[in-house]
VEXDREN-2710 file (C-alpha; in Angstrom, 1 decimal):
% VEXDREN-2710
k/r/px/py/pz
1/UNK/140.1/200.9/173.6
2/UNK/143.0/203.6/173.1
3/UNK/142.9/204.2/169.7
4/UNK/146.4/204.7/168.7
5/UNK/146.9/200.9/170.4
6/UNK/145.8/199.2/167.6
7/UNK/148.8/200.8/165.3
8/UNK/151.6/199.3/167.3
9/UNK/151.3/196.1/165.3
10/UNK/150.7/194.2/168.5
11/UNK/148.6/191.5/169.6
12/UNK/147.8/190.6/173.2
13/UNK/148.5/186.4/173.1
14/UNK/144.5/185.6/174.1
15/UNK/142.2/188.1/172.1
16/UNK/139.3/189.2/173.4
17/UNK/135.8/187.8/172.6
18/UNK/133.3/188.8/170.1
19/UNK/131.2/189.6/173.2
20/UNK/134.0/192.4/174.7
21/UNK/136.0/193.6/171.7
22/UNK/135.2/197.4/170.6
23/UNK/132.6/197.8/172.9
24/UNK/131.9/201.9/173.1
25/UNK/129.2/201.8/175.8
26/UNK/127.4/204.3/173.6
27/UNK/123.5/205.2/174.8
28/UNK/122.0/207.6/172.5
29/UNK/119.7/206.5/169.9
30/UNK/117.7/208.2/166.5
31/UNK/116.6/211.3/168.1
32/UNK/117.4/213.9/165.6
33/UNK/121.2/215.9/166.4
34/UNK/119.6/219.5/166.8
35/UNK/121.7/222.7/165.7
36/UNK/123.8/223.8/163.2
37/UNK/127.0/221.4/162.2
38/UNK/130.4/222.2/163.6
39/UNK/133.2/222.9/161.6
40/UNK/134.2/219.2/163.0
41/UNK/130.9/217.3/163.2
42/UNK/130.7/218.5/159.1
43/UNK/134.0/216.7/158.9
44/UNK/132.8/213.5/160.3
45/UNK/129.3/213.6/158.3
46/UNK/131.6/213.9/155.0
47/UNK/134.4/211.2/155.6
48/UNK/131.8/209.0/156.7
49/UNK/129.7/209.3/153.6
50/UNK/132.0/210.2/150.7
51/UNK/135.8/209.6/149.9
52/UNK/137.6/212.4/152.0
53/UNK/136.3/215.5/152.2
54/UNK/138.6/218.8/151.0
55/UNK/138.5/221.8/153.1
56/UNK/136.3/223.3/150.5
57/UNK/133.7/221.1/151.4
58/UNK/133.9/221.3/155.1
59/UNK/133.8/225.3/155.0
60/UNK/130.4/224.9/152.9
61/UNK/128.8/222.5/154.8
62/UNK/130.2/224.1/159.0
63/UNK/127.2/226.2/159.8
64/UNK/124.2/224.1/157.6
65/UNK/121.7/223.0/159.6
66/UNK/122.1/218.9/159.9
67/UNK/118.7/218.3/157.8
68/UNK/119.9/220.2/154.8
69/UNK/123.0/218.9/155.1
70/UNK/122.2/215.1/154.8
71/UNK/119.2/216.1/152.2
72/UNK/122.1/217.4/150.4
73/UNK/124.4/214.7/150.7
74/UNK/121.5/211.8/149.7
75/UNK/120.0/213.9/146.7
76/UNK/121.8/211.9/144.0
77/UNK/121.3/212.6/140.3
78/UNK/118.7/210.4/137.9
79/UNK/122.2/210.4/135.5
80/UNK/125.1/208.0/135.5
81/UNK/128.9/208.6/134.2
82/UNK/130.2/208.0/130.9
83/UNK/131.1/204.5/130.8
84/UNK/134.8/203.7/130.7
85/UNK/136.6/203.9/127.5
86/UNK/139.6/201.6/125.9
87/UNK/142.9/203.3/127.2
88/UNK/145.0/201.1/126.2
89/UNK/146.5/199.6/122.6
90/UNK/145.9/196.3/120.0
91/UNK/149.2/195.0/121.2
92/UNK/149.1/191.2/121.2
93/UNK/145.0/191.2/120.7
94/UNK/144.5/188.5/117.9
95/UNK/143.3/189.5/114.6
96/UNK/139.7/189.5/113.9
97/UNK/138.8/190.2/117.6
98/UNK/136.1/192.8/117.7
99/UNK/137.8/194.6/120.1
100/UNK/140.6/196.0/117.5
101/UNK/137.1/197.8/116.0
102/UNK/136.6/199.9/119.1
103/UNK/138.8/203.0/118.6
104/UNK/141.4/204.2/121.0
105/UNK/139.2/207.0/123.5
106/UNK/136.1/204.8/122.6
107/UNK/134.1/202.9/125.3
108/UNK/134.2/199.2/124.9
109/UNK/131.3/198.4/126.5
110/UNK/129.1/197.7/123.7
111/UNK/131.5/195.4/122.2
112/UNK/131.5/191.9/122.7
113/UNK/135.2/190.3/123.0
114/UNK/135.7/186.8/123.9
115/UNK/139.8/187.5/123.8
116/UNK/141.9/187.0/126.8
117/UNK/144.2/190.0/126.5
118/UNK/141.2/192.6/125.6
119/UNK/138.8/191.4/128.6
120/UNK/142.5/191.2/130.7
121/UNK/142.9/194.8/129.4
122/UNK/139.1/195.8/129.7
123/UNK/139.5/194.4/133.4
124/UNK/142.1/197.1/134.4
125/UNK/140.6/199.7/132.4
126/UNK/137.0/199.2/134.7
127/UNK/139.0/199.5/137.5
128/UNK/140.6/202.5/136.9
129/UNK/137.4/204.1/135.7
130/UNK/135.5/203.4/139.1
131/UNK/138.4/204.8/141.4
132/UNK/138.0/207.7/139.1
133/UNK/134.1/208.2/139.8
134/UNK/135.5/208.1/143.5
135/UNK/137.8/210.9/142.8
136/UNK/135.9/212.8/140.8
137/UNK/132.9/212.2/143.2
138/UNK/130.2/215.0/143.4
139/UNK/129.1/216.0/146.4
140/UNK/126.9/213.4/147.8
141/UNK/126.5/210.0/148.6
142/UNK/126.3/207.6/145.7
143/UNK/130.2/206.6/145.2
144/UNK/130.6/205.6/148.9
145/UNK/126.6/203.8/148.5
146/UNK/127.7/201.8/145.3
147/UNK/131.1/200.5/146.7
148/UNK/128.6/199.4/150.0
149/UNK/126.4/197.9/147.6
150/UNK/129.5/196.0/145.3
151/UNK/130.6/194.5/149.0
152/UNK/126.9/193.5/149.8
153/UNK/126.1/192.3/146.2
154/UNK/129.9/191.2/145.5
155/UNK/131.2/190.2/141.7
156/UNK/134.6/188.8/140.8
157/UNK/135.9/190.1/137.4
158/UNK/138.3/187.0/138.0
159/UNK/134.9/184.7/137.8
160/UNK/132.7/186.5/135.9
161/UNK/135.8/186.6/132.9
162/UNK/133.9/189.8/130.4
163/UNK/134.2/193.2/132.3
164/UNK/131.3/194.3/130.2
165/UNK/129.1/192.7/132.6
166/UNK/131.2/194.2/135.1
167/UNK/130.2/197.5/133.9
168/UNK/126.7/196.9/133.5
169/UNK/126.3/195.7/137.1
170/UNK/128.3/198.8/138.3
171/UNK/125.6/201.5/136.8
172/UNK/122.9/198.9/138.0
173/UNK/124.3/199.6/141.6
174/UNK/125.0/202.9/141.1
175/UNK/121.3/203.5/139.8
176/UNK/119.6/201.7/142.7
177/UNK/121.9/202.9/145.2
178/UNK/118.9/204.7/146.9
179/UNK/116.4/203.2/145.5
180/UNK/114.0/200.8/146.8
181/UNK/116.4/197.3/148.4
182/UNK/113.2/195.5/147.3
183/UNK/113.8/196.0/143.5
184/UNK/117.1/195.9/143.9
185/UNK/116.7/192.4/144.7
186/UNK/114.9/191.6/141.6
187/UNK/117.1/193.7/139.5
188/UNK/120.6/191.6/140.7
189/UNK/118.5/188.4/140.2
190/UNK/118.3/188.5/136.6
191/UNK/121.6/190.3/136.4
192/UNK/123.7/189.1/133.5
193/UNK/126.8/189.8/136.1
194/UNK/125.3/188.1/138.6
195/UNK/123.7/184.7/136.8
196/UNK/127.1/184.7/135.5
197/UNK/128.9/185.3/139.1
198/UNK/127.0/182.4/141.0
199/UNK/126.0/180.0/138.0
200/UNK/122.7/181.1/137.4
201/UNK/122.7/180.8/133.8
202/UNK/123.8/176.9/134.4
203/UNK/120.7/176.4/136.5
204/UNK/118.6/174.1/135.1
205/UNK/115.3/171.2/136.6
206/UNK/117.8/168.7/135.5
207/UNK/120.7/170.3/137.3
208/UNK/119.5/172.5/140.0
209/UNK/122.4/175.0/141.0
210/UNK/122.0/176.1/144.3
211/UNK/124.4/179.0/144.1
212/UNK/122.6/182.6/143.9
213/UNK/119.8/180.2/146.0
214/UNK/121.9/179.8/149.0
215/UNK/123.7/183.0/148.9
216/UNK/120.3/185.2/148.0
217/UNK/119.5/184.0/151.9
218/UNK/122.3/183.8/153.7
219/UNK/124.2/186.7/152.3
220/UNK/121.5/189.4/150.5
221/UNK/118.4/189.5/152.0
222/UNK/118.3/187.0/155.6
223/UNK/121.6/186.6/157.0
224/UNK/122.4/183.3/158.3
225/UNK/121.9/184.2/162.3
226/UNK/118.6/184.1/162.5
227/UNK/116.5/180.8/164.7
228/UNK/114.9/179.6/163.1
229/UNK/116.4/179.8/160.1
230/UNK/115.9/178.9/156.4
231/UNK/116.3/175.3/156.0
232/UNK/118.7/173.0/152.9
233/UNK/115.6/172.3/151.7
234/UNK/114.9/176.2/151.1
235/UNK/117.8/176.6/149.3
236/UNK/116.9/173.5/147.0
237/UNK/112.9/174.7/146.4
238/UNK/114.9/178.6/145.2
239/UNK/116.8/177.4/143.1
240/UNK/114.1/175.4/141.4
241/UNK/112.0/178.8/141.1
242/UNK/115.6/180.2/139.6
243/UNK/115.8/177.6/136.5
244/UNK/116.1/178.6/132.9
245/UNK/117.7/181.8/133.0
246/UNK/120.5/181.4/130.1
247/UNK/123.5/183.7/128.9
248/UNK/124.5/183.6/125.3
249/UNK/128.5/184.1/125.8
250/UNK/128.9/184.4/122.2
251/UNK/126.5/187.1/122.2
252/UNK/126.4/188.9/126.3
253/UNK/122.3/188.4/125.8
254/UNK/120.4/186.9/128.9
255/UNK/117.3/184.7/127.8
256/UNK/114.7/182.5/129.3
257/UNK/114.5/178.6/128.5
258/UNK/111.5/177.3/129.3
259/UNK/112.5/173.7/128.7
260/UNK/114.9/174.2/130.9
261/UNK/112.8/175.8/133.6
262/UNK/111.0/173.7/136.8
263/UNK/107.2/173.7/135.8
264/UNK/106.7/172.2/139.0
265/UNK/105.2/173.9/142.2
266/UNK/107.9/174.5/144.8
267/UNK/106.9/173.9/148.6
268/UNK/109.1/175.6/151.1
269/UNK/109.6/175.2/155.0
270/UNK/107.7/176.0/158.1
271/UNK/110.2/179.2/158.4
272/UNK/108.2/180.7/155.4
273/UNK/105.0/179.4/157.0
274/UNK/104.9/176.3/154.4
275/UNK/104.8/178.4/151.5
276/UNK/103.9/176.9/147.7
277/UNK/105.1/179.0/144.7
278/UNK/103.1/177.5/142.2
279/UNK/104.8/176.8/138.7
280/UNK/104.6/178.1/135.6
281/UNK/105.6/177.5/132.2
282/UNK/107.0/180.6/129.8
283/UNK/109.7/183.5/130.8
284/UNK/106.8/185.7/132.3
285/UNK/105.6/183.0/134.3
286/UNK/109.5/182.0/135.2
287/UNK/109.7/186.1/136.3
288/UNK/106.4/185.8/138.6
289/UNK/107.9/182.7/140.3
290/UNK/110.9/185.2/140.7
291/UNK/108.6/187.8/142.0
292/UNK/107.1/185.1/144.6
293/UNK/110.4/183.9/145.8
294/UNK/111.1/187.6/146.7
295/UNK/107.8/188.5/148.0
296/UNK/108.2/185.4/150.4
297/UNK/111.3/186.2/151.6
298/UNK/110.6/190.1/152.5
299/UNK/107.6/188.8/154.5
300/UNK/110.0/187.8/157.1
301/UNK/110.2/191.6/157.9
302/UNK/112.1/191.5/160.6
303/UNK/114.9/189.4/159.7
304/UNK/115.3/191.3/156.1
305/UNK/115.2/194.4/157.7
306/UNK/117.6/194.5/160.8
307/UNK/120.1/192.1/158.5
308/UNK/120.3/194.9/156.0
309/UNK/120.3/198.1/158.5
310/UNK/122.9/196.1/160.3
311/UNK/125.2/196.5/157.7
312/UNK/124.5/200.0/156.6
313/UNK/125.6/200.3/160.6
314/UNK/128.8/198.7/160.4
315/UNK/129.8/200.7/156.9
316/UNK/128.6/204.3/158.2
317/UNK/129.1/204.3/162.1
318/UNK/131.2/201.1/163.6
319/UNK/131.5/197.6/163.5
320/UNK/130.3/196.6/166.8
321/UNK/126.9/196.5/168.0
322/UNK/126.1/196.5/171.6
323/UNK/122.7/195.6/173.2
324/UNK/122.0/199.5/174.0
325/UNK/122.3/200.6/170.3
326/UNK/120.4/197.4/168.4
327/UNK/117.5/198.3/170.8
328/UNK/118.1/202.5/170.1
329/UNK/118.6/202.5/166.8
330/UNK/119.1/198.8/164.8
331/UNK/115.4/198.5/165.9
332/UNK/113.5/201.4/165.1
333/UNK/115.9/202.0/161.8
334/UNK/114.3/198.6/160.3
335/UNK/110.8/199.3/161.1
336/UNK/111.5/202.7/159.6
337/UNK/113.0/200.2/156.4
338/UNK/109.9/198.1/156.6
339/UNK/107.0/200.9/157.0
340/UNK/108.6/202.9/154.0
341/UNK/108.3/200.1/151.7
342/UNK/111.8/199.1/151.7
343/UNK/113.4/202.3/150.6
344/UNK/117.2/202.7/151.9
345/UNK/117.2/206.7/151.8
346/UNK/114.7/206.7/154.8
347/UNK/116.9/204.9/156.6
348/UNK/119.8/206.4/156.0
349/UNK/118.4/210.1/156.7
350/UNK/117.5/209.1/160.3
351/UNK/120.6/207.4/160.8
352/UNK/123.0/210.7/159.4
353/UNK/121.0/213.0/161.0
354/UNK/120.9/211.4/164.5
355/UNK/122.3/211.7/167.8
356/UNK/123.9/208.3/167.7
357/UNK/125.7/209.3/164.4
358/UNK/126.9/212.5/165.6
359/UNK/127.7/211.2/168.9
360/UNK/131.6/211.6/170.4
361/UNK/132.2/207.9/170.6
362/UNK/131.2/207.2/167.1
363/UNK/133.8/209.8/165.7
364/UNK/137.0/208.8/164.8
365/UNK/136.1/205.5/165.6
366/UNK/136.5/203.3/162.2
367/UNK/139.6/202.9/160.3
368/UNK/140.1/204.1/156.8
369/UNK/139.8/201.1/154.0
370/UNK/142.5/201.0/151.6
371/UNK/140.0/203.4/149.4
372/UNK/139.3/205.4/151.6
373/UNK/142.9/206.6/152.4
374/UNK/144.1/206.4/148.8
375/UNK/141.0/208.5/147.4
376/UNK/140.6/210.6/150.3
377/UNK/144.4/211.8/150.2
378/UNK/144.2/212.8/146.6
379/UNK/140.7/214.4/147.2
380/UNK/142.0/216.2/150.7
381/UNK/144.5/217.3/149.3
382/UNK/143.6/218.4/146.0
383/UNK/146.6/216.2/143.6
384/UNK/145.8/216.9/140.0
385/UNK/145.1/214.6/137.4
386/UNK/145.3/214.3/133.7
387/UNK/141.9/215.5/132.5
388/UNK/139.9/213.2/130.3
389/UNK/141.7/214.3/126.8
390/UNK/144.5/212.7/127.9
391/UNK/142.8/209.5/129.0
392/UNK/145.9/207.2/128.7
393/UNK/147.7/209.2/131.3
394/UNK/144.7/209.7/133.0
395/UNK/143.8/206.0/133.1
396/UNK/147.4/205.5/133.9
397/UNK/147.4/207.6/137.0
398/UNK/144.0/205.6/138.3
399/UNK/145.9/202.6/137.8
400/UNK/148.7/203.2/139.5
401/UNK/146.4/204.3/142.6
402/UNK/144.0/201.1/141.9
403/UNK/147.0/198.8/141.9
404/UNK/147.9/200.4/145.6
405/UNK/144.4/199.6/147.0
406/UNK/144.9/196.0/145.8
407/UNK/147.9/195.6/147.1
408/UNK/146.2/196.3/150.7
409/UNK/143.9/193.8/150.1
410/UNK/140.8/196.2/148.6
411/UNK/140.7/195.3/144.8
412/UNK/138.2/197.0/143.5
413/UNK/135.8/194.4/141.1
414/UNK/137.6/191.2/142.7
415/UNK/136.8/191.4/146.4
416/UNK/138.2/187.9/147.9
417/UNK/135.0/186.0/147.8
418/UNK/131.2/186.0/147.7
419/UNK/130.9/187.5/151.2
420/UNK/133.3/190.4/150.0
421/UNK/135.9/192.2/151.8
422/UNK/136.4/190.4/155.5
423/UNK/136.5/194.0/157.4
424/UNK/132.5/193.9/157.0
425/UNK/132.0/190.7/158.4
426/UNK/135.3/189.3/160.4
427/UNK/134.3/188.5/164.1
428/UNK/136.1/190.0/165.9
429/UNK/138.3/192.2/163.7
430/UNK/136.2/194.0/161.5
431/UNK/137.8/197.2/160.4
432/UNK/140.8/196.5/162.1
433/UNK/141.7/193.7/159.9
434/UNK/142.9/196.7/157.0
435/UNK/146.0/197.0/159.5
436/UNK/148.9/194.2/159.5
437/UNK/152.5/194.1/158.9
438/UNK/151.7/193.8/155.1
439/UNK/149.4/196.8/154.5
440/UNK/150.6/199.9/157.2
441/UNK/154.3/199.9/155.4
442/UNK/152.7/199.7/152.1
443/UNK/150.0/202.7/153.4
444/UNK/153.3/204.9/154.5
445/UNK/155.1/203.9/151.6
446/UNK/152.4/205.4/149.9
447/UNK/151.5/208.6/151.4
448/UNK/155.5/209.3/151.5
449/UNK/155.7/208.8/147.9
450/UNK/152.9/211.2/146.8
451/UNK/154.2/213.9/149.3
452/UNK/157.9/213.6/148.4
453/UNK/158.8/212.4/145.0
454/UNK/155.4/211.6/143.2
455/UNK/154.7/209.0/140.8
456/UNK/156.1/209.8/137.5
457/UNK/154.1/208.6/134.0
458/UNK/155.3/210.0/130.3
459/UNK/156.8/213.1/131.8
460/UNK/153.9/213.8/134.2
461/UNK/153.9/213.7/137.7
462/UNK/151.3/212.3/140.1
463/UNK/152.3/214.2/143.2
464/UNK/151.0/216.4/146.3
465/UNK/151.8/220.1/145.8
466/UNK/152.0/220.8/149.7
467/UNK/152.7/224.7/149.3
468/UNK/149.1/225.1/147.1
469/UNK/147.1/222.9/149.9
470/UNK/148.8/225.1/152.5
471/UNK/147.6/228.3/150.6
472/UNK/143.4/227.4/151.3
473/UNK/144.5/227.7/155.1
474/UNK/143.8/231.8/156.0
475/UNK/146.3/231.6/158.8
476/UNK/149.0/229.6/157.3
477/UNK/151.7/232.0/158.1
478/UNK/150.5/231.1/161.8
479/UNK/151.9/227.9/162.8
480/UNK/150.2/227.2/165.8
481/UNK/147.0/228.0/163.6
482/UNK/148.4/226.0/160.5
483/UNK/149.2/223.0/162.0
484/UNK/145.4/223.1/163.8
485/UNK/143.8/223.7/160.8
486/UNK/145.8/221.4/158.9
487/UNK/144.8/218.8/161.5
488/UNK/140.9/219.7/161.7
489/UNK/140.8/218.2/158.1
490/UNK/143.0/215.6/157.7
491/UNK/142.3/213.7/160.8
492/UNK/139.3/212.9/163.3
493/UNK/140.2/212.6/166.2
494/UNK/141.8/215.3/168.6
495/UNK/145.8/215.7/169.4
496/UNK/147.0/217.7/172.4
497/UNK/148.4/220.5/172.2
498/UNK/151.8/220.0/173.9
499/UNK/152.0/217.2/170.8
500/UNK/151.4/220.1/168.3
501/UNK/153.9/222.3/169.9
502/UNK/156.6/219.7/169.2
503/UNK/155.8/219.2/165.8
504/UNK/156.3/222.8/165.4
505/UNK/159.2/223.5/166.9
506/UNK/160.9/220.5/165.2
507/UNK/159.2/220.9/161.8
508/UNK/157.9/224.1/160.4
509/UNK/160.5/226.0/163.1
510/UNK/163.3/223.5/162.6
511/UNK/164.5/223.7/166.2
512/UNK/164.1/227.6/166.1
513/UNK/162.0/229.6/169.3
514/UNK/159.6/232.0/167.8
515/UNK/156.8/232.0/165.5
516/UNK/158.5/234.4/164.0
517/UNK/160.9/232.4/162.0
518/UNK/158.3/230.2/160.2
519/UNK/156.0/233.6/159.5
520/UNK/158.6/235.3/157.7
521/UNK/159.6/232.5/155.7
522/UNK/156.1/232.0/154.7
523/UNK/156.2/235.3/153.5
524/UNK/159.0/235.6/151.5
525/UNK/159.1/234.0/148.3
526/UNK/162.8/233.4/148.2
527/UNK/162.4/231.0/150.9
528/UNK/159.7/229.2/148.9
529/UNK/162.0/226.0/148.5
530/UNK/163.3/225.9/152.1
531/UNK/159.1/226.6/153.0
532/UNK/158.3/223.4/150.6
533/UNK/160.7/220.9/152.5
534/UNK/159.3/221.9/155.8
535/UNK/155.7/221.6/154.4
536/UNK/156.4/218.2/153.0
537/UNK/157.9/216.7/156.3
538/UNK/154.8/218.6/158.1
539/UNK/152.4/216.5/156.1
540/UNK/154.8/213.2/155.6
541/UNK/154.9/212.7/159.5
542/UNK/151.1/213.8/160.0
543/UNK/150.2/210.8/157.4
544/UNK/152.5/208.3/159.1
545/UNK/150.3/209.3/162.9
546/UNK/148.0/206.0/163.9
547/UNK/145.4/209.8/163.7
548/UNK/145.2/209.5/159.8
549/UNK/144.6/206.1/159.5
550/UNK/140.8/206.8/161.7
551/UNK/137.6/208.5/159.5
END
């Protein structure tokens, strides 16, 4: 498929079938991508596993070997960020609400609030805090691993109603983000996020809820494709194993009920070989049934395995998965998940550092969510923010960006539903549902904004300074040079050059012949406004291309 096609907004009457759509015909498998990286194949690594990637950090990493480049990228610190912190004023918060005791600059967090306009407030303010952890990103893998892991283990502010929880769940994914998918598993079970999410806390042998039960197969651990296949009956026996875990709203504290819990032995289907979790009767019992239900689950090895590399597939190379590449590398990548006990950085360091990753036809191959165009712009191109003393135009500025990504249909801590954002999962679509008639105008609307006029708060001015990103190029008094080097890191896939010739001669020469004229205006700092307006067309029309919409 060409892949500017896609960007003309125009659909063929009969689409083509699940079976045809995106195919790549792509061969190579997990052998190990030998050399150095490429000033290029550094590109792709970066974009693929973080938000953007500046030109600072595609200089350090060209000319790293590919091992000690991916070591680098998945060596994540033991810490965690501050936790967000209350941005925003007591106006129209009732009186006696705990939340007027949290001062202005303070986290909330550890205060409970059972008010709608602090929790409405405390919503936005966790929002804007995690697209600030994007943009303030170190250089690894952990941002772009938690937001896989928010779309895998998905929460609704909207449902869940007390952002604290929110919060908590975010550093839990952020924390395990690595880690062993096994744990994880029991850690999300007996989340307070997540009993709240899917009705866990109402669970009771009097009222089985068969929420987290259902969705703890079909979406976390199994997937639903398998045959055979967990049974209704499955899903009834889990959440019988599940009963008793409470939440005190008044309080944000999760406890156990054991009058409340199934003391009964549950029996379970011929697909887990007939299995009986015995019952027991107190909270340590209650977490050993837990323990059980998970142990029985991950014996199906294969299912657990290939459902979960599957998607760490369709979020770091591309959406569809022919029958040469499940046999090359869905395969041997889940027995490489099963024989390390479960651990997801195995995994992912054969997958980065492979052939199949580095390969042509999975470069520029995926387009950019709505976060990572909005996070990788301001990252790419270096837009400065209000540092943390000034948090309420800091916050501010996150918002504004947050409210963008919403608006194309990636809200960050309200994904649309329990199976997360559709690009993941949409036969046939996939990635391509990010593009309608809705979203590209609001995306161009966007970039044009930031590279033209800015978004203005108190006096300060959220805005790409496109005469300081030109000044990291060496050659930028060049313009044949400039506009390649401007291209090699802002987009991903190739463009001719009779295509670059035009857009110089029509941008940076303004219909002028020789180099010449755009040199010495470079050069001479009375021409330094007449230099900005071509610079910010330059970079306007290279953001409206179908190339920058590609990672």
């Amino acid at each position: 498929m060409d892949r500017r096609e896609f960007f003309t907004l125009k659909r063929k009457a009969k689409a083509p079938s699940a079976q045809t759509f995106g195919l790549r015909q792509i061969y190579s498998g997990l052998a190990p991508q030998l050399g150095n990286l490429s000033a290029q194949q550094a590109a792709h690594l970066l974009k693929r596993t973080m938000f953007g990637a500046t030109k600072a950090d595609i200089d350090h990493f060209t000319g790293m070997s590919i091992a000690t480049a991916v070591s680098t990228l998945l060596n994540v610190p033991a810490g965690l960020p501050a936790p967000p912190v209350k941005n925003y004023d007591n106006t129209d918060i009732e009186a006696g609400d705990p939340d007027l005791t949290v001062a202005q600059g303070a986290t909330w967090v550890n205060t409970v609030s059972k008010g709608v306009v602090p929790n409405f407030q405390r919503g936005k303010s966790i929002k804007c805090w995690w697209l600030g952890q994007m943009i303030n990103q170190e250089t690894n893998i952990r941002e772009k691993m938690t937001m896989f892991w928010h779309n895998h283990w998905t929460s609704e502010i909207n449902v869940i109603e007390r952002p604290s929880f929110a919060y908590e769940y975010s550093q839990l994914l952020r924390q395990d983000a690595l880690g062993n998918f096994k744990k994880m598993v029991k850690d999300v079970t007996l989340n307070k996020c997540m009993l709240r999410y899917l009705n866990g806390y109402l669970n009771s042998k009097n009222a089985p809820d068969e929420n987290y039960a259902r969705e703890l197969q079909e979406l976390f651990t199994l997937g639903k494709e398998n045959n055979p296949n967990y049974t209704e009956e499955d899903v009834k026996a889990a959440a019988r194993v599940l009963t008793g875990w409470k939440l005190d709203m008044d309080t944000e504290l999760m406890s156990f009920k054991p009058e409340d819990h199934d003391k009964n032995s549950k029996t379970f289907s011929s697909f887990y070989n007939g299995t009986v979790i015995a019952g027991r009767s107190d909270a340590t019992g209650a977490d050993a049934e837990v323990d059980d239900l998970i142990n029985m689950i991950f014996a199906k090895t294969t299912e657990v395995s290939e459902f979960i590399v599957k998607k760490l597939y369709r979020w770091f190379v591309y959406y569809t998965i022919e029958a040469d590449t499940y046999t090359n590398v869905i395969k041997p990548l889940a027995q490489t998940f099963v024989r390390s006990g479960w651990e997801i950085k195995p995994v992912l360091e054969q997958l980065l550092s492979s052939e199949h990753f580095f390969d042509p036809l999975s470069q520029g191959c995926l387009i950019k969510s709505p976060l990572d165009l909005i996070v990788g712009m301001v990252r790419e191109f270096k837009v400065v923010f209000p540092d943390a003393s000034d948090y309420v135009n800091q916050y501010g500025m996150w918002d504004f960006l947050q409210d963008q990504s919403a608006k194309m249909q990636q809200d960050i801590c309200d994904p649309p539903n329990v199976a997360g954002w559709p690009a993941y999962y949409q036969i046939p679509m996939f990635h391509e549902t990010w593009i309608n008639h809705d979203t590209m105008p609001r995306r161009s609307k966007l970039s044009d904004q930031l590279i033209l006029t800015g978004y203005m708060r108190n006096t300060l001015n959220l805005v790409i300074d496109p005469v300081a990103f030109t000044r990291q190029f060496p050659n930028a008094g060049d313009p044949n040079l400039l506009i390649s080097d401007v291209m090699d890191v802002l987009y991903r896939v190739p463009v001719s050059d009779a295509r670059k010739a035009t857009i110089k001669s029509q941008i940076l020469l303004t219909g002028q012949t020789t180099d010449s004229y755009w040199t010495d205006a470079w050069n001479n700092p009375a021409e330094l406004g007449s230099v900005t307006t071509r610079l910010q067309t330059l970079y306007k029309y290279l953001m409206t291309l179908a190339e920058y919409q590609l990672a």
